[in-house]
PAZAPA-4460 file (N, C-alpha, C; in steps of 0.05 Angstrom, whole numbers, plus 32768, in hexadecimal, padded with zeros to 4 digits):
% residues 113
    n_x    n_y    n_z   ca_x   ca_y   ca_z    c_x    c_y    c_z   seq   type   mol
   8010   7FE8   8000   8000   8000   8000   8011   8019   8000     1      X     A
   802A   8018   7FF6   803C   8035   7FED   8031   8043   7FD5     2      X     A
   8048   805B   7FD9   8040   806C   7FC0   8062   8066   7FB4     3      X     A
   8060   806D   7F94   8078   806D   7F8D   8078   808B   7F89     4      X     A
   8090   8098   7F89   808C   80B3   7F82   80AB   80B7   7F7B     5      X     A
   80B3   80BB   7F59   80C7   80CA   7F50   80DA   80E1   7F5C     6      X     A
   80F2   80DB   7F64   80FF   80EC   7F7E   80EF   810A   7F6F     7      X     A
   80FA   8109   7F51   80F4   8126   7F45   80DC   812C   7F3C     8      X     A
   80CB   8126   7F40   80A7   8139   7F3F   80A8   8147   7F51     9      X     A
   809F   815C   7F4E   809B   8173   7F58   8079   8170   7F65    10      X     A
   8072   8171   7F7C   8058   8170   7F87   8059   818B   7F95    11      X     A
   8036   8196   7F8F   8034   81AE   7F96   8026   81AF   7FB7    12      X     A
   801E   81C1   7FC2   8014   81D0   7FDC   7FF2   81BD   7FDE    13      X     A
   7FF1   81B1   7FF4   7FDD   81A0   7FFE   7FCC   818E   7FE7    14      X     A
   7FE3   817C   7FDE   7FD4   8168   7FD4   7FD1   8149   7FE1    15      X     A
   7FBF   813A   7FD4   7FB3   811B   7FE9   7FBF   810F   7FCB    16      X     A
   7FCE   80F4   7FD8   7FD8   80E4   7FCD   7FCB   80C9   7FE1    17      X     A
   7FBF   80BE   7FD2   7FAB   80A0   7FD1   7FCF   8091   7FD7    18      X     A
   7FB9   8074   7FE3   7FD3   8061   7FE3   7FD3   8051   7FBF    19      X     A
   7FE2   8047   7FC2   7FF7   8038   7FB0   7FFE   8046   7F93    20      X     A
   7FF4   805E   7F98   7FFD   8073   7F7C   8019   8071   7F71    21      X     A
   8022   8077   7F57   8039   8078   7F47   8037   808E   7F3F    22      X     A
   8053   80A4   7F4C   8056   80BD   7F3A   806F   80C1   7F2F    23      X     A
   806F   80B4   7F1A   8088   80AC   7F05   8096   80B2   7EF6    24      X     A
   80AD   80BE   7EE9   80B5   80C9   7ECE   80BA   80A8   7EBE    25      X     A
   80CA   80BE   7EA2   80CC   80A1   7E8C   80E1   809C   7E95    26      X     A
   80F4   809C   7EAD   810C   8098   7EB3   8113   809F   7ED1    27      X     A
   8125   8095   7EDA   8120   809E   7EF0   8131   80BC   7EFF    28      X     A
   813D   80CA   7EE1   8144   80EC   7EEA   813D   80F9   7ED6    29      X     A
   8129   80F1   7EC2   811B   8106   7EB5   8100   80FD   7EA8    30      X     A
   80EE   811B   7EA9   80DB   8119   7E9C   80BC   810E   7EB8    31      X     A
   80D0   8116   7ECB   80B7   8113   7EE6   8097   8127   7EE2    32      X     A
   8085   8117   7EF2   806F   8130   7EF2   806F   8143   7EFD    33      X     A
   8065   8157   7EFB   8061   8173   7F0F   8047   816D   7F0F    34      X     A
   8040   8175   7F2E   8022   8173   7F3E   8020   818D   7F4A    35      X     A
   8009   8194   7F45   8008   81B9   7F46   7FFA   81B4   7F64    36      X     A
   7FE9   81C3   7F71   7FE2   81CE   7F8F   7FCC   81BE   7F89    37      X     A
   7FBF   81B2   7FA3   7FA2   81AE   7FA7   7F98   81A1   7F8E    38      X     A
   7FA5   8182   7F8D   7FA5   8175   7F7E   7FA2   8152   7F94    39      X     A
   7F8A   8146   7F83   7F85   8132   7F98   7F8E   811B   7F81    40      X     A
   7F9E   8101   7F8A   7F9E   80EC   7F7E   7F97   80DA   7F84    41      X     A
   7F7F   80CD   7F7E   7F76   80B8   7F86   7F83   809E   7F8A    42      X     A
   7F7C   8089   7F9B   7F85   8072   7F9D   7F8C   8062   7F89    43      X     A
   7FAE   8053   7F85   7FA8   8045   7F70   7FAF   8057   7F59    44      X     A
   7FAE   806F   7F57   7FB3   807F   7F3A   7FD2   8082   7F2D    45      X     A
   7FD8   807E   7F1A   7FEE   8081   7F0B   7FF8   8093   7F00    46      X     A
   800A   80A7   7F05   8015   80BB   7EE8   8030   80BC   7EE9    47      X     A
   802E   80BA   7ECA   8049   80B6   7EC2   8050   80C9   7EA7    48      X     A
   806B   80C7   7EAD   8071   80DE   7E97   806F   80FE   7EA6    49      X     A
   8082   810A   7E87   8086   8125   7E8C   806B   813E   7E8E    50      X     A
   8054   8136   7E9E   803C   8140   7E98   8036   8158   7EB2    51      X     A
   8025   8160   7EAB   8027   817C   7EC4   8003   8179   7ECC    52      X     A
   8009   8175   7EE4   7FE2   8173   7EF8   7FDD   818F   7EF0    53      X     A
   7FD0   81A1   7EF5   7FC5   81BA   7EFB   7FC1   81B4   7F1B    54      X     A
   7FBB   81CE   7F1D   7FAF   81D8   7F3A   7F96   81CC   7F3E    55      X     A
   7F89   81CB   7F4F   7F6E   81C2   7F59   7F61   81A6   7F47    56      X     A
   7F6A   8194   7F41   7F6D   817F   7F36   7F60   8162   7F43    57      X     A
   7F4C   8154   7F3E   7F48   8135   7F44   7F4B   8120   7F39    58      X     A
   7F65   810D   7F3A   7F6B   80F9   7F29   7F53   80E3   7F3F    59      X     A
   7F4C   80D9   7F2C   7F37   80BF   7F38   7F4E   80A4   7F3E    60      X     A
   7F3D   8097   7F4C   7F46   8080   7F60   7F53   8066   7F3F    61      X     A
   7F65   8062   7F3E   7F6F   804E   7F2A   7F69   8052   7F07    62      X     A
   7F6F   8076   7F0B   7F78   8074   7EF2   7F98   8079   7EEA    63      X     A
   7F9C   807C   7ECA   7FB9   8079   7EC8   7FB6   809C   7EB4    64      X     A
   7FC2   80B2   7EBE   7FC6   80CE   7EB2   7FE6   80CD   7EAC    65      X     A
   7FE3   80D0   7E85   7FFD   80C9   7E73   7FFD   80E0   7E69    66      X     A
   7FEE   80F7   7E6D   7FF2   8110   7E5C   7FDF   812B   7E76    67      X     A
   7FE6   813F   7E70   7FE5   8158   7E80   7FCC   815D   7E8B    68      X     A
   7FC5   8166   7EA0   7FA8   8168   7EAE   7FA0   8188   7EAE    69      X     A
   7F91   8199   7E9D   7F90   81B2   7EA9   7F7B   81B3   7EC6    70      X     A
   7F84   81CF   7ECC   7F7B   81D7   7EEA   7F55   81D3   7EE7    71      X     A
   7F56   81C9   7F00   7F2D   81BD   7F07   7F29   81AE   7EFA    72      X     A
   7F3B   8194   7EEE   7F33   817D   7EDE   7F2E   8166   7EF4    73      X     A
   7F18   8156   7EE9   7F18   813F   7EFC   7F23   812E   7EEA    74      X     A
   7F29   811B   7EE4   7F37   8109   7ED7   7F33   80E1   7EE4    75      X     A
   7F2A   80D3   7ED1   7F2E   80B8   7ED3   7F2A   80AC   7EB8    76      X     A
   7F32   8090   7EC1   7F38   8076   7EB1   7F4F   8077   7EA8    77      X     A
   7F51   8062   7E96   7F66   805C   7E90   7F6F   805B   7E68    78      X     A
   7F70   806F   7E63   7F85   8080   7E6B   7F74   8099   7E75    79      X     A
   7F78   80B1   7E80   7F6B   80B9   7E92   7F63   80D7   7E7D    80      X     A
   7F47   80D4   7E84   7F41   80EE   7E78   7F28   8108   7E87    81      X     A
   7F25   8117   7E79   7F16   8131   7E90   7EF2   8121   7E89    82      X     A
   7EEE   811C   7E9D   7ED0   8119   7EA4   7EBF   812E   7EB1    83      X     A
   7ED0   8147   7EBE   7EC2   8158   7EC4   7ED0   8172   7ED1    84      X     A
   7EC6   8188   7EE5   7ED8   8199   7EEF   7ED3   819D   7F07    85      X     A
   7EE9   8197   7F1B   7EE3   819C   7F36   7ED9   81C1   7F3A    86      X     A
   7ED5   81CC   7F30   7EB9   81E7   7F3A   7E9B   81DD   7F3D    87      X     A
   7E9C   81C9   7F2D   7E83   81C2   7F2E   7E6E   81AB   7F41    88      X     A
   7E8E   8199   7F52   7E81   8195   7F6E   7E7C   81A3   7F85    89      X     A
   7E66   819B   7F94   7E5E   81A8   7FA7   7E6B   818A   7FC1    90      X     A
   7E88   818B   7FC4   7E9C   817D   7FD5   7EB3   8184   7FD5    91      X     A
   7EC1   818C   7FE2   7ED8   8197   7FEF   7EE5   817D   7FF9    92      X     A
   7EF5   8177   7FDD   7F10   815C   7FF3   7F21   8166   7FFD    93      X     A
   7F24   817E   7FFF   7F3A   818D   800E   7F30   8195   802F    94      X     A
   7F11   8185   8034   7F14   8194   8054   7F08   8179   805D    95      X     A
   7F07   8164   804C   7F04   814C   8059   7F1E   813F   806D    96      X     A
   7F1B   8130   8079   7F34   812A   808A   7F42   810F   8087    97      X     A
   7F36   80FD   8070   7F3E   80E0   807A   7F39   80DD   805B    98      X     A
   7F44   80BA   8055   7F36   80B5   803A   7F1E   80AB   803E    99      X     A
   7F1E   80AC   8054   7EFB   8097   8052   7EE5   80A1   8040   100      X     A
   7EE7   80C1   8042   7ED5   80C9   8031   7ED2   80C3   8014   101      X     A
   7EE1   80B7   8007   7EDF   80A0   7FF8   7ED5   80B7   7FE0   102      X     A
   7EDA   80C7   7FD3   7ED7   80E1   7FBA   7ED5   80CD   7FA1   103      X     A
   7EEA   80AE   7F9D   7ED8   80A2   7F8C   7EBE   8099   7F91   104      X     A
   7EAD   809A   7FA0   7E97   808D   7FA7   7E81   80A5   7F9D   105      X     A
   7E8B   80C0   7FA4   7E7C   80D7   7FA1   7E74   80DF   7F84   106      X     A
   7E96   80DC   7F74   7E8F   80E3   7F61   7E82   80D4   7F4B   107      X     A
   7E7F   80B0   7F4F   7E6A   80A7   7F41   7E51   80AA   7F46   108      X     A
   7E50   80B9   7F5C   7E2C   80BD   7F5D   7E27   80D6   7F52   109      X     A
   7E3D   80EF   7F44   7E2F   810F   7F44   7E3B   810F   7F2C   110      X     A
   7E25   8120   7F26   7E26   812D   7F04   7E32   8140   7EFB   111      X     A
   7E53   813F   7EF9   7E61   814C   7EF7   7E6D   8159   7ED8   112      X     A
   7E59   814F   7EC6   7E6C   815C   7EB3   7E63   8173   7EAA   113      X     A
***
């Protein structure tokens, strides 16, 4: 139940990293991700490559993100793509306290796109 995380990605100011995540380059001293602020990664999720999160960002629980996320994207599957924009929930994972709250569970029930 670790995370792998590339010495060189750059992670930004209060983000949630899920267990057994991969944050990878194509090597292991170049081409790492940058993870912008207030960026949640779900359990299970993968990114790899030279790709850049945005700010305010939801990678869903066991997807794999191979290319760039802009800012308020929610993002899943595999390979991972925008399903919707975090402005448009009415949930704050940033003042929840635990994973229990389980945000994959939430966001299959709300109509987010």
């Amino acid at each position: 139940m670790g995370v792998l995380i590339n010495p060189h990605v750059s992670i930004g100011e209060n983000t949630k990293i899920g267990n057994n995540c991969s944050i990878v380059g194509q090597g292991p001293y170049k081409n790492a991700p940058i993870i912008g602020n207030h960026v949640y990664i779900g359990p299970g999720a993968v990114i790899q490559g030279p790709v850049v999160i945005d700010d305010n960002v939801i990678i869903a629980p066991n997807c794999v993100v191979t290319k760039s996320v802009p800012q308020y994207a929610i993002v899943a599957g595999v390979p991972a793509k925008i399903i919707g924009d975090v402005r448009k929930l009415d949930y704050d994972i940033f003042k929840n306290e635990s994973w229990n709250d389980n945000i994959h569970l939430y966001l299959e029930n709300q109509e987010i796109h």
